[in-house]
N, C-alpha and C positions, 0 to 999 in steps of 0.2 A: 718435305715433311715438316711440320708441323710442331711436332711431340713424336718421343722416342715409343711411343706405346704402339703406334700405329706400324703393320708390318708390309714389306715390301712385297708385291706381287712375284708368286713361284710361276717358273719361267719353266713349261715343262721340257722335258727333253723330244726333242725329235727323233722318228724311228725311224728306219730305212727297210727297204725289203731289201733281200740277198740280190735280185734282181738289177734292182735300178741301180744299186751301187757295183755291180760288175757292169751295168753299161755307163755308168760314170766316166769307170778305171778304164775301159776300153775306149772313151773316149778319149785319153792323157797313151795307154801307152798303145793303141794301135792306129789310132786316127790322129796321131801326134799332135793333139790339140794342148795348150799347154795348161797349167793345174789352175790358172788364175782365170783363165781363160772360161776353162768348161767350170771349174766353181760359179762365176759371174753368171754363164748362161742358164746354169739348174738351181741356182740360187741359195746354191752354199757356202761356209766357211771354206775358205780357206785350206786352211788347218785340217779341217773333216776330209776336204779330199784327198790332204797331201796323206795323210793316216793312211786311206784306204789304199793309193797305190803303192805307199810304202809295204803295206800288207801284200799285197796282190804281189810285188818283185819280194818278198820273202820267199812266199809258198813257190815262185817259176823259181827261185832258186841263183836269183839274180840281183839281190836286194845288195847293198856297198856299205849299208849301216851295219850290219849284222843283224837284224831283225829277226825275233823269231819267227817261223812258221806259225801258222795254224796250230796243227797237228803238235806242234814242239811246247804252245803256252797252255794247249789243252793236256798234253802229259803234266807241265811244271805244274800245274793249276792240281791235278791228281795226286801228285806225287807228296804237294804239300799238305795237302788234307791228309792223306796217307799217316805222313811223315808227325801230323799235330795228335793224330787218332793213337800212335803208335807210342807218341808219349805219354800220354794221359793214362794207357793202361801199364803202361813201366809205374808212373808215379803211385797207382792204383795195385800193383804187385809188391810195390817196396813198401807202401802202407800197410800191406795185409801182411807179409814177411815181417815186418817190426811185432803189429800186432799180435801173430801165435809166437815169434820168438820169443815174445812180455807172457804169452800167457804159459809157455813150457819151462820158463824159467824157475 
């Protein structure tokens, strides 16, 4: 580059279908191909696959990291919106309680 003005090319992200990437993970933990292995052959990171089978032994319930589930980041995912929704109308009660307590005053 040149000059700071000019901007770097966005690097989109790659998507996978629910498909290909369970036959990835079944490549790694039933055809015990290994993660660098079947990465190199489908032509992905690394990283990306070790991710997926890391997931894949959450949900069988067999993960060594403690990995969440599925189902367990989609409740945390829930709980926290929940949980942000549930303050906002607390803040939004104790503003309106100040309020008519200033106007019975």
């Amino acid at each position: 580059m040149e000059n700071g003005n000019q901007q770097k090319a966005v690097r989109r992200r790659r998507q996978f279908a629910d498909e290909y990437k369970a036959g990835a993970v079944r490549l790694v933990l039933v055809e015990g191909k290994s993660i660098t292995g079947a990465a190199k052959d489908l032509g992905l990171a690394v990283s990306v696959l070790s991710r997926w089978v890391e997931q894949a032994r959450a949900n069988q319930g067999t993960s060594q990291r403690g990995t969440l589930t599925t189902e367990e980041k989609e409740e945390l995912t829930r709980l926290r919106k929940e949980n942000r929704e549930l303050r906002l109308e607390r803040e939004i009660l104790k503003k309106a309680a100040a309020f008519f307590a200033k106007e019975n005053a």
